[in-house]
C-alpha positions in Angstrom: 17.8 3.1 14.1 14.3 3.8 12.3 11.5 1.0 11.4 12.4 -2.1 9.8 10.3 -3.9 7.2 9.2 -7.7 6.3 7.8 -7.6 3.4 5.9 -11.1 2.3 5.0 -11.7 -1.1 2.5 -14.9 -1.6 0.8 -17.1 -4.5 -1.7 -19.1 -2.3 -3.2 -22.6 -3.2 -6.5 -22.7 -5.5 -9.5 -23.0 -2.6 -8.1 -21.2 -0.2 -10.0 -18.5 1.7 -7.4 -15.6 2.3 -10.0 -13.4 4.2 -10.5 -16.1 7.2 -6.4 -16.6 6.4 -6.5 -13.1 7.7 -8.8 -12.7 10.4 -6.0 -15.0 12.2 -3.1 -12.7 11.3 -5.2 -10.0 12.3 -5.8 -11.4 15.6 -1.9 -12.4 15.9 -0.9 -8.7 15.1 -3.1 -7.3 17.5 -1.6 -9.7 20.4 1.8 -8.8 19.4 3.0 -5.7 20.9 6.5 -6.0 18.8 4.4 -5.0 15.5 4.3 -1.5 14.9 1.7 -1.7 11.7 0.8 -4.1 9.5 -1.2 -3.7 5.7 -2.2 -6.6 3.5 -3.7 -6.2 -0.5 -4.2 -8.1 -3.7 -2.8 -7.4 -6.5 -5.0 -5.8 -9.0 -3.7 -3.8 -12.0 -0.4 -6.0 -13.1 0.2 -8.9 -15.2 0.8 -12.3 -14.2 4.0 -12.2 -16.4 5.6 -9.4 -14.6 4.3 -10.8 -10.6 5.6 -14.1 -11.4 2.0 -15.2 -9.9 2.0 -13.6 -6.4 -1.2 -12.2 -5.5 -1.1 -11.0 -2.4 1.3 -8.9 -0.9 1.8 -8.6 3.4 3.9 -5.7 5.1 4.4 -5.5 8.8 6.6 -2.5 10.3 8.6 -2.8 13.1 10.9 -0.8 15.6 13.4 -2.9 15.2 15.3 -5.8 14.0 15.4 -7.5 17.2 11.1 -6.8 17.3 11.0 -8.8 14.3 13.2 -11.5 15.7 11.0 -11.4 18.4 7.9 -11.7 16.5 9.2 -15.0 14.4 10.2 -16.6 17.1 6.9 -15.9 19.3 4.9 -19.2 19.9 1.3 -17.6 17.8 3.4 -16.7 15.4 4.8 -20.1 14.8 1.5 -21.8 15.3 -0.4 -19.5 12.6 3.2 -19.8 10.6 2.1 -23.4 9.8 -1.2 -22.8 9.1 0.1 -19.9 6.4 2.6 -22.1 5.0 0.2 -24.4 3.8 -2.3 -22.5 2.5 0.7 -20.8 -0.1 2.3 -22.3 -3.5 4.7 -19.8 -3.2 6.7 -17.1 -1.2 9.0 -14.6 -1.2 10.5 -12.5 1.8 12.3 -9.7 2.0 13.7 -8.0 5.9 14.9 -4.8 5.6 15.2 -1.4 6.8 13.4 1.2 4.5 15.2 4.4 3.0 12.3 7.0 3.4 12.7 8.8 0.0 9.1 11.1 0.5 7.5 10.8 3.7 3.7 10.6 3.8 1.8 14.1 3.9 
């Protein structure tokens, strides 16, 4: 079996600081040897009509589904997990293992 994906998609609360949000998921992903990759953006260039109001988007790569399993269940992950959740109005999540249509050059 290739990677698998978890794919987060977020609207967080007005005040919130998402860059010191991230320095501790930073920090988690670096501790957590289960995380093949992980990438983090805004979104810049669509409407709010078609995002439905998520601005940020979070991808973390894994090896496997049992990594990710691992990974949710770890105790840092569950501690910044509650930290995340209430810094967020909304979320969406999508697991899943990617069909690579064009690999990367």
């Amino acid at each position: 079996m290739g990677d698998f994906k978890h794919l987060v998609l977020v609207k967080f609360k007005d005040g919130v600081l998402v860059e010191k949000l991230m320095e501790g998921m930073q920090n988690l992903v670096a501790e957590m040897d289960t995380v093949k990759s992980f990438e983090w953006g805004r979104n810049v260039l669509s409407e709010d009509t078609i995002t439905q109001g998520f601005t940020h988007v979070f991808l973390l790569t894994f090896r496997s589904p049992n990594d990710l399993v691992t990974y949710t269940n770890h105790p840092s992950h569950l501690e910044y997990a509650e930290k995340f959740t209430a810094a967020i109005d909304k979320v969406l999540l999508f697991d899943f293992p990617p069909i690579l249509v064009k690999p990367s050059a």
